[in-house]
C-alpha positions as CSV (number, residue, x, y, z in Angstrom):
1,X,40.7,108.4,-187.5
2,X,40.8,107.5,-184.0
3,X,44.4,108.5,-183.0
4,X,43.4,111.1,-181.7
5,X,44.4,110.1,-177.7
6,X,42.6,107.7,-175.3
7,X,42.7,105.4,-177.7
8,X,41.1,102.8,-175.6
9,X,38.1,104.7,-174.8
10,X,36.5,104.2,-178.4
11,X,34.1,101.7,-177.8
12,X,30.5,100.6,-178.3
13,X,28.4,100.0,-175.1
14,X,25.5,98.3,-174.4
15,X,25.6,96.1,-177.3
16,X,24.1,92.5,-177.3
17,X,23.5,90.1,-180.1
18,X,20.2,89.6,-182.0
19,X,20.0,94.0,-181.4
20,X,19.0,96.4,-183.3
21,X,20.9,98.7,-181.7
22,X,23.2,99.0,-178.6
23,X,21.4,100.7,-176.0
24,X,24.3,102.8,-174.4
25,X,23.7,101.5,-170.6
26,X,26.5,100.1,-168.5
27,X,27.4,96.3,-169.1
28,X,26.7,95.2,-166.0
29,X,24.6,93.3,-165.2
30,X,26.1,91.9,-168.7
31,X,24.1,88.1,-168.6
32,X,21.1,89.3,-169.7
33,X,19.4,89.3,-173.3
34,X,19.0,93.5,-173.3
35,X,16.8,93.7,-175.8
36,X,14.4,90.3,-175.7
37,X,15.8,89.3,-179.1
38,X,15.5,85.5,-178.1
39,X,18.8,85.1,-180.3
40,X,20.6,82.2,-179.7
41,X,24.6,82.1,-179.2
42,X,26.4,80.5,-181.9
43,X,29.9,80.2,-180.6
44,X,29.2,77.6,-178.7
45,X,31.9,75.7,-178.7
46,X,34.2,76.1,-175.4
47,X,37.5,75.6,-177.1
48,X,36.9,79.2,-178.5
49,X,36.0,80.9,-175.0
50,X,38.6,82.6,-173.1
51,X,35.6,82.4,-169.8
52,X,33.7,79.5,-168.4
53,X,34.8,76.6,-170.4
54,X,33.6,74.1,-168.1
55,X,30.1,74.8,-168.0
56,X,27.1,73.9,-170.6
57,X,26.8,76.1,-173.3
58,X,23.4,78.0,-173.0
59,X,22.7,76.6,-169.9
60,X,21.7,78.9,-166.6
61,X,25.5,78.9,-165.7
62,X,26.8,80.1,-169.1
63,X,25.7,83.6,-168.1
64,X,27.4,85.4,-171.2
65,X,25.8,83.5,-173.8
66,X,24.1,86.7,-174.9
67,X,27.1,89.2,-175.3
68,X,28.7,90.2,-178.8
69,X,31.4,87.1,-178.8
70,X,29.1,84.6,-178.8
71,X,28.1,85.3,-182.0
72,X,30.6,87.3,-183.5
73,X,29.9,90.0,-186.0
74,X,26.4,90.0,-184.9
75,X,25.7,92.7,-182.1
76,X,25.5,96.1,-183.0
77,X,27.5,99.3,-183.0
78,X,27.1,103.4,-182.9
79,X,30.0,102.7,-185.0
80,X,32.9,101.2,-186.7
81,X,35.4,102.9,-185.6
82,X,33.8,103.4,-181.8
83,X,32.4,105.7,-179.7
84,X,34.0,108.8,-177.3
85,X,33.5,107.1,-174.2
86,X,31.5,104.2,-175.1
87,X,28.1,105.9,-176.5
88,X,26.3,109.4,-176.0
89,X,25.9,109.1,-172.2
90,X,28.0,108.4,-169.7
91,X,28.4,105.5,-167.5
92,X,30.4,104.8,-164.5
93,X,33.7,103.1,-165.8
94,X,37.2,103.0,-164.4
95,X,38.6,105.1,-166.8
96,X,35.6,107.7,-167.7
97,X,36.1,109.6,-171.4
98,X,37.6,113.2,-171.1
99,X,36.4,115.7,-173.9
100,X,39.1,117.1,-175.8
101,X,38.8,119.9,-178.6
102,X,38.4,117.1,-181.1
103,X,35.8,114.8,-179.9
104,X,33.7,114.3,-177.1
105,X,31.7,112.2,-174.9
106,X,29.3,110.0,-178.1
107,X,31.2,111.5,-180.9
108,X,32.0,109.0,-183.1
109,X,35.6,107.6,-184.8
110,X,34.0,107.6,-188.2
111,X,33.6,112.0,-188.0
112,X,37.0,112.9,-187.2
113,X,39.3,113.9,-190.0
114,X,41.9,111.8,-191.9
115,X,45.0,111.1,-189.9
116,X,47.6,110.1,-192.2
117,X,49.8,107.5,-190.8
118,X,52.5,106.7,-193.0
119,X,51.5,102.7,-193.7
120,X,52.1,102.0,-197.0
121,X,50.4,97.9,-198.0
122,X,51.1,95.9,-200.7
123,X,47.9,94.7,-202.4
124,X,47.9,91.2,-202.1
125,X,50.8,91.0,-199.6
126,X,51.0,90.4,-196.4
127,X,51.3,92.8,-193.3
128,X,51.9,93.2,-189.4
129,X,49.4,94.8,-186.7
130,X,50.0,94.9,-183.6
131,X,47.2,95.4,-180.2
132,X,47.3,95.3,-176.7
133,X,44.9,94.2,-174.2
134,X,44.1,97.1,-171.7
135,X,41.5,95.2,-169.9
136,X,40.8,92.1,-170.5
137,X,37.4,91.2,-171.5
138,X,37.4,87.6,-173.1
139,X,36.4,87.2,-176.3
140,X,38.2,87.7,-179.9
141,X,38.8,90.4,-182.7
142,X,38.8,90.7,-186.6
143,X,40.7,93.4,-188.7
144,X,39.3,94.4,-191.7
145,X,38.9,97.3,-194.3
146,X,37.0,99.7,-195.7
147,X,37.8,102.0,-199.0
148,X,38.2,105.7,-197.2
149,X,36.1,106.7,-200.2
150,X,33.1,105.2,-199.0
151,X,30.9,105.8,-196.1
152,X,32.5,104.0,-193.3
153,X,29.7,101.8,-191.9
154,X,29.9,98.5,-190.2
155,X,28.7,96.9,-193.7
156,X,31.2,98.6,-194.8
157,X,34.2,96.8,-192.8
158,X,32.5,93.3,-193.0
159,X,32.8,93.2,-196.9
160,X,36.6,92.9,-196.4
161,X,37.8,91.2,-193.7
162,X,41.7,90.6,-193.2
163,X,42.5,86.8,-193.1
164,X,45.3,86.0,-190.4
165,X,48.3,83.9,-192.2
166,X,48.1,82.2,-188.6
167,X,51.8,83.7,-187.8
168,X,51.7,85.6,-184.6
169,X,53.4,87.1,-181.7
170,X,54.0,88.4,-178.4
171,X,56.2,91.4,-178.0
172,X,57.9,92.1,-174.9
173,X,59.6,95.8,-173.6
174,X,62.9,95.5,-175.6
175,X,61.2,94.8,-179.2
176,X,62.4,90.9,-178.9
177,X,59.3,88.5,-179.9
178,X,58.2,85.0,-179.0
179,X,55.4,82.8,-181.3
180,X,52.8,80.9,-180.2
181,X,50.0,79.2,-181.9
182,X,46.7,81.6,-182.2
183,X,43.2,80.3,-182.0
184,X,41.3,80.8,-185.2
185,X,37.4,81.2,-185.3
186,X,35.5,80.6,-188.7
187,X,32.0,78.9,-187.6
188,X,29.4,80.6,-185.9
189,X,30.5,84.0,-187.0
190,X,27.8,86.6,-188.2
191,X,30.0,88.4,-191.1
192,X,29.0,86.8,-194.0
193,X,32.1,86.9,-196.1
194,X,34.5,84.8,-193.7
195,X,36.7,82.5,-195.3
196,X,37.7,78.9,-194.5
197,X,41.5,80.5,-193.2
198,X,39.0,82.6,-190.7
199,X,39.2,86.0,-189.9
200,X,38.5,85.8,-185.9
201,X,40.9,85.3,-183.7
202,X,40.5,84.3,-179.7
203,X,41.8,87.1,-177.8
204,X,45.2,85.0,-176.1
205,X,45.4,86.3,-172.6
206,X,43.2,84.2,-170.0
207,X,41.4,85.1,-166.9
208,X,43.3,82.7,-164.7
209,X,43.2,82.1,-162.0
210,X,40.7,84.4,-161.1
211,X,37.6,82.9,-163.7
212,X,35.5,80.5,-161.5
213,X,34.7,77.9,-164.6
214,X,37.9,77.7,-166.5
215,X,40.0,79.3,-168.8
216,X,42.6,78.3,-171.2
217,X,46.8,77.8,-170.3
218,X,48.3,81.9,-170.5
219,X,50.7,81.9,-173.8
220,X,53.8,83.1,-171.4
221,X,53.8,83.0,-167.6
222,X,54.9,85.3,-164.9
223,X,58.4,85.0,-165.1
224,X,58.5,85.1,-168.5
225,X,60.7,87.9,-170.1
226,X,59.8,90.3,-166.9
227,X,63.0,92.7,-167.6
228,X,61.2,93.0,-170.9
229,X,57.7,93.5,-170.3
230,X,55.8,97.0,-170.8
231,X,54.0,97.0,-167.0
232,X,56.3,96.7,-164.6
233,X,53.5,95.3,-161.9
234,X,54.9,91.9,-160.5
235,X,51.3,90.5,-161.8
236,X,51.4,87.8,-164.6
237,X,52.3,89.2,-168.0
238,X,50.0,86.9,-170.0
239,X,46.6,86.2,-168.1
240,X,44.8,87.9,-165.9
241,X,42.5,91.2,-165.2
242,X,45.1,93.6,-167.1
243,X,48.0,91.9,-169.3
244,X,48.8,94.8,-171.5
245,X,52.3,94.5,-170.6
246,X,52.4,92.4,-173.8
247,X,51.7,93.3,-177.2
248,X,49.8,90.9,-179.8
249,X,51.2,91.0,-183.2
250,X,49.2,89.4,-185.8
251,X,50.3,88.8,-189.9
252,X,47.4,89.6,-192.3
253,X,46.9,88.5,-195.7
254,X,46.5,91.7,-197.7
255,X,44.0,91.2,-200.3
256,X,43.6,92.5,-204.0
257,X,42.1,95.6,-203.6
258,X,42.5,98.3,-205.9
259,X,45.5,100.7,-204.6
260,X,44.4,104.0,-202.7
261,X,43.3,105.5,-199.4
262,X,41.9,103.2,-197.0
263,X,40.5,102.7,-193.5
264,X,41.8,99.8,-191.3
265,X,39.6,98.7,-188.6
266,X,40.0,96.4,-185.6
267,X,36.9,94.9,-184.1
268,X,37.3,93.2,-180.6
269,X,33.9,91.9,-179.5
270,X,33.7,91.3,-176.0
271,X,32.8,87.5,-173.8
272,X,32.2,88.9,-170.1
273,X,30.4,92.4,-171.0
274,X,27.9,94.0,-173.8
275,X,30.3,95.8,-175.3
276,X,32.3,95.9,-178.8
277,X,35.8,98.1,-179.3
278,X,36.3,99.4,-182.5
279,X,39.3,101.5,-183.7
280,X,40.2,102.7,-186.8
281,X,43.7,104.1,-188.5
282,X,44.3,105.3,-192.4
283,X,46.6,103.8,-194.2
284,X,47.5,103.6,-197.7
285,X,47.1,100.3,-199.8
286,X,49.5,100.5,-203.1
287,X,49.7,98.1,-206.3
């Protein structure tokens, strides 16, 4: 699906809860409702924020009480499996989409042909996946998956979402791992077939110190296993702007499904812009 380079660019932008649709236009300014949907946030609990714990939720302060985080599941997307470049039209970004022979600028994940990847799951096992944080936008993801027989829509991916055994990771340079203890959202979520071990998870790398309001303690600090992380900038590995010198490797419950050819998709909706990243892989689930 989408390994097909600049992975990180497949994205949605423009995309606020209570939408329709996402309207394509840069995230900032990102407090605003960008449709007029009058939907109210319903993660509103600030032990599930990675931004602006210490102020009132849905007051004037809590300025990104309308992006897709707050209410996860519930803003749109051009896709499931993302956009070239964030939508059809370009907008300013730090890293801007280059067209290849395969896709370009608004093209989207679900078109591109099968890319077989060699994962094999056990139905009804458990398995590993593993993300990294390029930029650091708040907010949390879900995995989930969708039969590659079927049309790949967002409904599609919500119908089977990947319940985290609540074992995860960091993985430093050299392969070696440390655990920590994730944070698991089930309430307030829009996908309507969440289960009481959740299928959210808060993305674990902070803002601090540079959030104004108050963040959350980083699950490893700046001296922690430098020889062995992936960037080699002398910036904190584990909060921060850019920590994607670490990787975050989560355990999945693998459920029942019938075996065969399937689609695995990672949502990350975003807290401090209107924007959703979606990425896809094929993999094969087997009895």
């Amino acid at each position: 699906m989408c390994d097909v380079g600049q992975n990180f660019l497949w994205f949605n932008q423009g995309c606020s809860i209570g939408c329709a649709v996402c309207d394509g236009n840069a995230s900032n300014p990102n407090h605003r409702d960008r449709c007029g949907s009058g939907m109210k946030s319903t993660n509103n609990d600030p032990r599930f924020w990675g931004l602006n714990r210490g102020v009132v939720p849905m007051s004037e302060e809590d300025v990104y009480q309308w992006n897709p985080w707050r209410s996860p599941g519930n803003a749109p997307v051009f896709g499931p499996c993302g956009a070239a470049g964030g939508g059809p039209r370009r907008v300013p970004t730090g890293s801007p989409y280059i067209d290849t022979p395969i896709a370009r600028q608004g093209d989207l994940g679900t078109t591109l042909p099968q890319h077989p990847t060699g994962i094999v799951w056990r139905s009804g096992g458990r398995a590993e996946v593993k993300l990294s944080v390029r930029a650091n936008h708040g907010g949390g993801y879900q995995w989930r998956l969708c039969a590659a027989s079927r049309p790949l829509t967002e409904a599609c991916f919500q119908q089977t979402p990947l319940n985290f055994t609540r074992r995860t990771w960091l993985e430093f340079r050299n392969g070696s791992r440390v655990a920590y203890d994730g944070v698991y959202l089930a309430e307030g979520t829009a996908t309507p077939y969440h289960s009481a071990n959740s299928t959210w998870a808060l993305n674990p790398f902070p803002w601090t110190p540079v959030q104004q309001y108050g963040s959350f303690e980083p699950p490893c600090h700046g001296g922690d296993d430098r020889a062995n992380a992936t960037d080699p900038r002398p910036a904190p590995l584990c909060e921060g702007v850019f920590p994607f010198g670490v990787n975050v490797i989560d355990e999945l419950e693998v459920p029942p499904v019938p075996a065969g050819e399937y689609v695995l998709g990672l949502r990350y909706d975003a807290e401090n812009t209107a924007q959703v990243w979606t990425q896809c892989a094929d993999i094969v689930v087997a009895s």
